[in-house]
SEFI-510093 format. One record per residue (C-alpha): x, y, z. Coordinates in steps of 0.25 Angstrom, whole numbers, plus 5000, padded with zeros to 4 digits. Example, Ala and Ser with C-alpha at 12.3 -4.5 7.8 and 13.67 -1.06 7.14 Angstrom:
2
  east  north    up
  5049   4982  5031
  5055   4996  5029
This chain:
504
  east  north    up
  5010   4906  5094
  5002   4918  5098
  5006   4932  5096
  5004   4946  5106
  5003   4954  5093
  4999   4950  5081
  5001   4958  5067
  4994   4956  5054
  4987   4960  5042
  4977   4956  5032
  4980   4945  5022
  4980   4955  5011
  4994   4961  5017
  4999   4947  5021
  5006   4945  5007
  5020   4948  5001
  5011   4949  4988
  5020   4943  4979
  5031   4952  4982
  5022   4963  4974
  5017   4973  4984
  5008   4979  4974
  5000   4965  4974
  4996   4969  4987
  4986   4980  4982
  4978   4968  4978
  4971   4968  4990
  4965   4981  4989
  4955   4972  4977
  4942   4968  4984
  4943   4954  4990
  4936   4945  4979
  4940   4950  4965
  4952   4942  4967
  4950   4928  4974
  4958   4925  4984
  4965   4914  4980
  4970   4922  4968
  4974   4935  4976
  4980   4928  4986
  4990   4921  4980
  4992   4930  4967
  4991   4946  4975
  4993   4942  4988
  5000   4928  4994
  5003   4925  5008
  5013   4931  5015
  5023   4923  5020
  5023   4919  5035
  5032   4913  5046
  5028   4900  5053
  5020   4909  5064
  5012   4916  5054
  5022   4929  5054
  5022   4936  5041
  5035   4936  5034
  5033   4949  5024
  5022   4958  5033
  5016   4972  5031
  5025   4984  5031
  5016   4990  5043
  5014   4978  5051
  5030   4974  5050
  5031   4989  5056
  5020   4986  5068
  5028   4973  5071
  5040   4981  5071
  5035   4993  5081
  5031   4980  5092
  5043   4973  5092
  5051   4988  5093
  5041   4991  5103
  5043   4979  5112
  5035   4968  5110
  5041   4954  5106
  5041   4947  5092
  5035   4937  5097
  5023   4943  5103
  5021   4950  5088
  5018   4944  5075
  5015   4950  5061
  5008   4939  5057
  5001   4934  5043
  4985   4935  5042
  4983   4920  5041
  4992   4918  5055
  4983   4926  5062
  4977   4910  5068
  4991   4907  5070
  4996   4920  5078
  4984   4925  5086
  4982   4918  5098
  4976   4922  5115
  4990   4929  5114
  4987   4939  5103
  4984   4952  5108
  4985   4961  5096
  4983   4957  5082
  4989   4970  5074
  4981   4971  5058
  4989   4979  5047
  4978   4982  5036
  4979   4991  5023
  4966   4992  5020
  4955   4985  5031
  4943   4990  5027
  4945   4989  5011
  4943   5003  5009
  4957   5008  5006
  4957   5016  4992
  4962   5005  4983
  4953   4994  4991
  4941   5004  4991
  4944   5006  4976
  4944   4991  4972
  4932   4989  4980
  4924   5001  4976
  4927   4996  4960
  4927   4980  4963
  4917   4976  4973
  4921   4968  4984
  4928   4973  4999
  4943   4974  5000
  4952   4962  5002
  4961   4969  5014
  4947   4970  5021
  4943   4958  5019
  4955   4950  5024
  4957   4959  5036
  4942   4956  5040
  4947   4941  5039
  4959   4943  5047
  4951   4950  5059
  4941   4939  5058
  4949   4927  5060
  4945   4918  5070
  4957   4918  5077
  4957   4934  5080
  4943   4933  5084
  4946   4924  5092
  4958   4930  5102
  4955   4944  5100
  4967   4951  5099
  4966   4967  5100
  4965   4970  5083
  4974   4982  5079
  4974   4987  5063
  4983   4996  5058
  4992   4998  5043
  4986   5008  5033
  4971   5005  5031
  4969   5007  5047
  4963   5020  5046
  4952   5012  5038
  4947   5006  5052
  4950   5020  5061
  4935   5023  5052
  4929   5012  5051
  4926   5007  5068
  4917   4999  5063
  4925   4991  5057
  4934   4990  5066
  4924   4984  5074
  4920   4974  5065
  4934   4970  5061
  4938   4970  5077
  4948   4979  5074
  4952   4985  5089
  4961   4996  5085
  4966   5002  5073
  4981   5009  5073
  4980   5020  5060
  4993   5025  5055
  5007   5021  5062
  5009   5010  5070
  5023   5009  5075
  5020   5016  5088
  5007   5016  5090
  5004   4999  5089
  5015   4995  5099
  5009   5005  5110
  4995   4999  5105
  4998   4985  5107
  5006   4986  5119
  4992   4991  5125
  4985   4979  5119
  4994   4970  5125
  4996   4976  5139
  4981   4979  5140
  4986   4995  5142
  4972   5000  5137
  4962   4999  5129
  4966   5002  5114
  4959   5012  5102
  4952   5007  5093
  4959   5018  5082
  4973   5024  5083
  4982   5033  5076
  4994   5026  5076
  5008   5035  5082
  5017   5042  5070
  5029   5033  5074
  5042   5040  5072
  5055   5034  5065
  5061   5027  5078
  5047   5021  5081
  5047   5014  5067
  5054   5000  5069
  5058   4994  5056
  5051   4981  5053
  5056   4968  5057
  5050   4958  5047
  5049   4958  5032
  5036   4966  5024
  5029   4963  5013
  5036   4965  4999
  5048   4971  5007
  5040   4985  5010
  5048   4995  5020
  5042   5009  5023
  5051   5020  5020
  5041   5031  5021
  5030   5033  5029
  5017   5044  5027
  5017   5053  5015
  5018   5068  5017
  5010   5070  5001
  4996   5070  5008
  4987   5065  4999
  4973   5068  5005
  4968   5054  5002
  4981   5046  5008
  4983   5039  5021
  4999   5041  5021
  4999   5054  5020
  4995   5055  5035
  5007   5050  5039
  5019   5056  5045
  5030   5056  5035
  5042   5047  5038
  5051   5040  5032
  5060   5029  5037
  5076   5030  5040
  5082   5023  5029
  5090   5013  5039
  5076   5009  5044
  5071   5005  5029
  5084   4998  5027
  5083   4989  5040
  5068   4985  5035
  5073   4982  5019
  5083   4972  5027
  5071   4966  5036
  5063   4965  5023
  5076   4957  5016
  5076   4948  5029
  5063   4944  5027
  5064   4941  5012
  5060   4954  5005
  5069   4956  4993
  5060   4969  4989
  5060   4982  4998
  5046   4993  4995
  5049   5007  5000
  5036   5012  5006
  5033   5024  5007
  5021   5035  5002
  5031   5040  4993
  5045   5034  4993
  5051   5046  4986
  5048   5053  4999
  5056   5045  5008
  5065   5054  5016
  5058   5066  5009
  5058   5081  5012
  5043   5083  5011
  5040   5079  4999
  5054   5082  4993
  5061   5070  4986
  5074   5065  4994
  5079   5057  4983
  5091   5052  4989
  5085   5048  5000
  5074   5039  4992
  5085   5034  4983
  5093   5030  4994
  5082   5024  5000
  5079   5015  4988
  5095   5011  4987
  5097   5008  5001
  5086   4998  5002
  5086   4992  4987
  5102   4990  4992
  5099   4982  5005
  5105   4968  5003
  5094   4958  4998
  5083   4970  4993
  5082   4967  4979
  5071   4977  4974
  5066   4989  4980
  5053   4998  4978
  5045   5007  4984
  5029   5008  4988
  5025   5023  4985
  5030   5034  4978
  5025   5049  4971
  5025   5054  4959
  5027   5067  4966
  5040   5064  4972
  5046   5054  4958
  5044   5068  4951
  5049   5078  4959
  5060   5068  4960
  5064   5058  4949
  5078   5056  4951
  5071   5050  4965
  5064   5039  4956
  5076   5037  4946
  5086   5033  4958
  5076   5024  4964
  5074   5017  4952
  5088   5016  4947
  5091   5011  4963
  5082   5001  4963
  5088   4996  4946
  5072   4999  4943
  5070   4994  4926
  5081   4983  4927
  5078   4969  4925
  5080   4969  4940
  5068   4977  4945
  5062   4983  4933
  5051   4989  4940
  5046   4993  4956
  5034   4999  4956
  5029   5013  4968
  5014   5017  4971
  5013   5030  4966
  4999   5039  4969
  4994   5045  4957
  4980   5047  4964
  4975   5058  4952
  4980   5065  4940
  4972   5077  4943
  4981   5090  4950
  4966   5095  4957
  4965   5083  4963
  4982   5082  4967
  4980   5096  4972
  4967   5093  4980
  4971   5080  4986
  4986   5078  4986
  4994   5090  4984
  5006   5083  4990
  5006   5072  4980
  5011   5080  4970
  5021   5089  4977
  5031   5094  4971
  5024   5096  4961
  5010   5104  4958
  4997   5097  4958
  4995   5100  4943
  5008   5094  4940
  5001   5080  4947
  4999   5075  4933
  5013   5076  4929
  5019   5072  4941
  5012   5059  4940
  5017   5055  4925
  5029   5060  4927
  5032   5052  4940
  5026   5039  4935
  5033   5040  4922
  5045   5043  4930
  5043   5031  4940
  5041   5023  4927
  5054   5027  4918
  5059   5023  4932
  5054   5008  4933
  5045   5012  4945
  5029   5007  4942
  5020   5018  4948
  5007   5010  4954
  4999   5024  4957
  4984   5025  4961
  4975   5035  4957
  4964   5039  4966
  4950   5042  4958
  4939   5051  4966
  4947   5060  4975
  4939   5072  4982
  4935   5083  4973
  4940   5073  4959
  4933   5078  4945
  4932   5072  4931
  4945   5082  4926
  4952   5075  4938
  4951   5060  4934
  4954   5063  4919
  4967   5070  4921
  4970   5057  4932
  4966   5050  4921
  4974   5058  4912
  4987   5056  4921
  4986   5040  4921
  4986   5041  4906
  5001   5048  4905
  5004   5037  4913
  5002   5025  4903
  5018   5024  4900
  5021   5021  4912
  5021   5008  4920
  5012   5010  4933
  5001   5006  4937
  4987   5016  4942
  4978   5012  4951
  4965   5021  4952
  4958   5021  4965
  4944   5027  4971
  4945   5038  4981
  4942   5030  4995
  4944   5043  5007
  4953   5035  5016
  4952   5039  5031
  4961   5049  5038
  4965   5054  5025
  4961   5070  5021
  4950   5063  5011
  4945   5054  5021
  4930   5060  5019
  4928   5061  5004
  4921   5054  4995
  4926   5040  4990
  4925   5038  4975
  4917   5025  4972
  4915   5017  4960
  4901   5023  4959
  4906   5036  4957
  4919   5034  4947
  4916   5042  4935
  4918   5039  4921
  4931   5046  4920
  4934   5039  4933
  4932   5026  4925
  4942   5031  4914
  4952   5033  4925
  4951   5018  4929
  4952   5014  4914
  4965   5023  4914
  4970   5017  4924
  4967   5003  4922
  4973   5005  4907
  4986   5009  4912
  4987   4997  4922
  4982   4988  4913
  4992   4993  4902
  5005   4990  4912
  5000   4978  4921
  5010   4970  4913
  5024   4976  4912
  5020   4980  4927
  5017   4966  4931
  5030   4961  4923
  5038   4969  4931
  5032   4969  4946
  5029   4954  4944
  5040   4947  4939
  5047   4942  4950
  5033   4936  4956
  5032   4920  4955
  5028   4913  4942
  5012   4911  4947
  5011   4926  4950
  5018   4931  4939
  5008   4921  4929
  4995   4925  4937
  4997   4941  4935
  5002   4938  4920
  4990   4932  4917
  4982   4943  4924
  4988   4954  4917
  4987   4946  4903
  4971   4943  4905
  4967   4953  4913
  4972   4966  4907
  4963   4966  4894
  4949   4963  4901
  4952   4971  4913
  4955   4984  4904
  4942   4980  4894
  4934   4978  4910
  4941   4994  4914
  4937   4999  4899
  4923   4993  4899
  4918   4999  4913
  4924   5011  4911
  4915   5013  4899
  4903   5008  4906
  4905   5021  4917
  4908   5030  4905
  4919   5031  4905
  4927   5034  4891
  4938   5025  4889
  4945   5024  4875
């Protein structure tokens, strides 16, 4: 059976991961350094599928496209959300539109770009999203191509790619309002589509709550971030967050659908229901009660959270934790991305004065080891990124962020240092990208610092975040962790050295 309108993704963002969201960084390594029939099966397994090729656990973002049609008029069964490898099943002369959700097209997103720039190699999400567009079976009906999801902005300055992949429009931002009207033209043959669009700020009643469940139970409560890094996409958005009833009504489709986990996603969780950038506790802790409390959810956790807004509030972190029964036997850990992005208050003050508010640029350093210490006394792993060559960064700037990731040794969490990639429509779109080329010895020390802490807590971590993955999973990481740590940290220590670095 043919579909009007078809959505979909690249196989990368086709998987429930294990029920381990964080697996699904994996496919920011270039495609290669892991064979595929290890990656696949270990990082990033099938989704499961209905007998038409519809994908039981989908996308956040497409769930919501899906939804938007369907509120907007057209019929379930001219619309299917559909896995990659059905695209032969679902695309027939009837399809019209076939609708791409992509993180990261183009491969050059920061963590991609990082791997990449450090590895060899061209990223995965490209890769497969190249083979999606190239499958015999598009090329040969010719559905009008639309891209959209959070990596767009990277084909809105690249036309020539565009071109090359047959991409005939890309929708950049919100989607809710803007693809209906967009297809509707497709399909009525209105008039002749752009080839980039902004995509319409949809307001709270244009919203419709999603109708199928997403992939490791994940439900927006949040939307945009009003910190305003210079180098972050989010932070463009409108600020918004969801009425509480409508977060409710997606936990129970999620339950439906199978999910026994619920993430909160949000830039900053803490922030839901925020004044500014004012802490409402009660309303984040009645948040986190009234979902963990829906009848079948049986954990609970969140996607992003800041240091600033655990410090200027830990009574917030405290209630979450004690909520959700955070360091029993029951759920001993849940883990929040947390940007760290530099220990140095210049840089803080230069680039991201919002990030620390309220507190001072120069208290930046405090506020990080105070707010992951406080996340970990809490039984909440920080997984936080650094972000190494930012505009205007000195010697005296990487020491002291090398000097905060020390103080952070006691507590469990994991670093992730990244090189500056300017990302478009972003306030730092036109400076200089940091390449491996250019990293300095004391840039090298950073890595070394960083890799030492990982190293160090991998295993409590992976005991914890692991333990309810199958036998073959949980043996296969095991065994990583066991023969890999010790030459992985000698292979850190030894190029370190060889680019001067000093490392004791």
């Amino acid at each position: 059976m043919g579909y009007k309108i078809v959505l979909t993704c690249d196989r990368t963002m086709a998987s429930s991961y294990h029920g381990n969201m964080f697996f699904g960084f994996s496919a920011c390594l270039p495609q290669g350094k892991l064979p595929d029939w290890f990656y696949y099966p270990v990082f990033c397994p099938s989704g499961s599928v209905d007998k038409e090729g519809r994908l039981i656990h989908a996308n956040y973002g497409m769930r919501k496209i899906e939804a938007a049609l369907l509120a907007k008029g057209f019929h379930r069964a001219e619309v299917i959300l559909a896995h990659p490898d059905s695209i032969d099943k679902v695309v027939t002369e009837e399809t019209k539109i076939l609708s791409i959700s992509a993180n990261d097209p183009l491969g050059i997103g920061p963590a991609t770009s990082t791997f990449v720039e450090l590895w060899g190699g061209e990223g995965r999400m490209a890769v497969k999203l190249r083979d999606l567009l190239h499958h015999p079976v598009i090329q040969k009906y010719k559905p009008t191509i639309f891209l959209g999801g959070p990596g767009a902005w990277q084909l809105k300055v690249h036309p020539e790619k565009r071109k090359e992949l047959g991409i005939d429009c890309v929708v950049v931002g919100e989607g809710e309002v803007t693809a209906p009207k967009l297809f509707s033209q497709v399909i009525n043959h209105h008039s002749e589509i752009p080839e980039v669009i902004e995509g319409e700020v949809a307001r709270d009643e244009d919203i419709a709550d999603i109708l199928g469940g997403t992939i490791c139970g994940i439900i927006e409560a949040t939307r945009g971030c009003a910190r305003s890094c210079a180098f972050c996409v989010p932070s463009l958005k409108k600020v918004r967050s969801r009425p509480l009833d409508n977060i409710l009504r997606e936990v129970r489709t999620n339950v439906n659908a199978g999910n026994r986990g619920i993430i909160l996603h949000g830039e900053d969780i803490l922030l839901y229901r925020s004044d500014g950038l004012k802490v409402n506790s009660e309303a984040v802790v009645e948040l986190f009660k009234r979902v963990y409390h829906v009848p079948g959810v049986k954990w609970v956790s969140a996607s992003h959270a800041s240091l600033s807004s655990a410090m200027s509030s830990p009574e917030t972190v405290i209630n979450i934790s004690r909520t959700l029964e955070l360091g029993t036997e029951k759920h001993p850990t849940k883990a929040f991305q947390v940007g760290i992005e530099t220990g140095s208050p210049r840089l803080i003050q230069r680039h991201m004065k919002g990030k620390v508010y309220p507190f001072k640029a120069e208290e930046w350093p405090r506020v990080v080891e105070g707010g992951v210490k406080l996340f970990h006394e809490n039984h909440i792993v920080c997984c936080s990124t650094i972000m190494m060559g930012l505009p205007g960064e000195e010697q005296e700037d990487i020491q002291q962020t090398i000097d905060v990731i020390k103080s952070l040794r006691p507590y469990q969490s994991i670093i992730v240092p990244l090189l500056f990639t300017p990302m478009e429509t972003t306030r730092l779109e036109y400076a200089t990208p940091l390449n491996k080329n250019n990293l300095s010895p004391t840039h090298y020390e950073l890595l070394t610092a960083c890799w030492d802490h990982n190293l160090d807590w991998f295993p409590a971590l992976w005991a914890n975040y692991g333990r309810d993955n199958n036998i073959l999973i949980k043996t296969i990481i095991n065994l990583l962790i066991k023969l890999g740590t010790g030459p992985v940290r000698r292979r850190v220590r030894r190029n370190a050295r060889k680019h001067g670095a000093v490392i004791i």
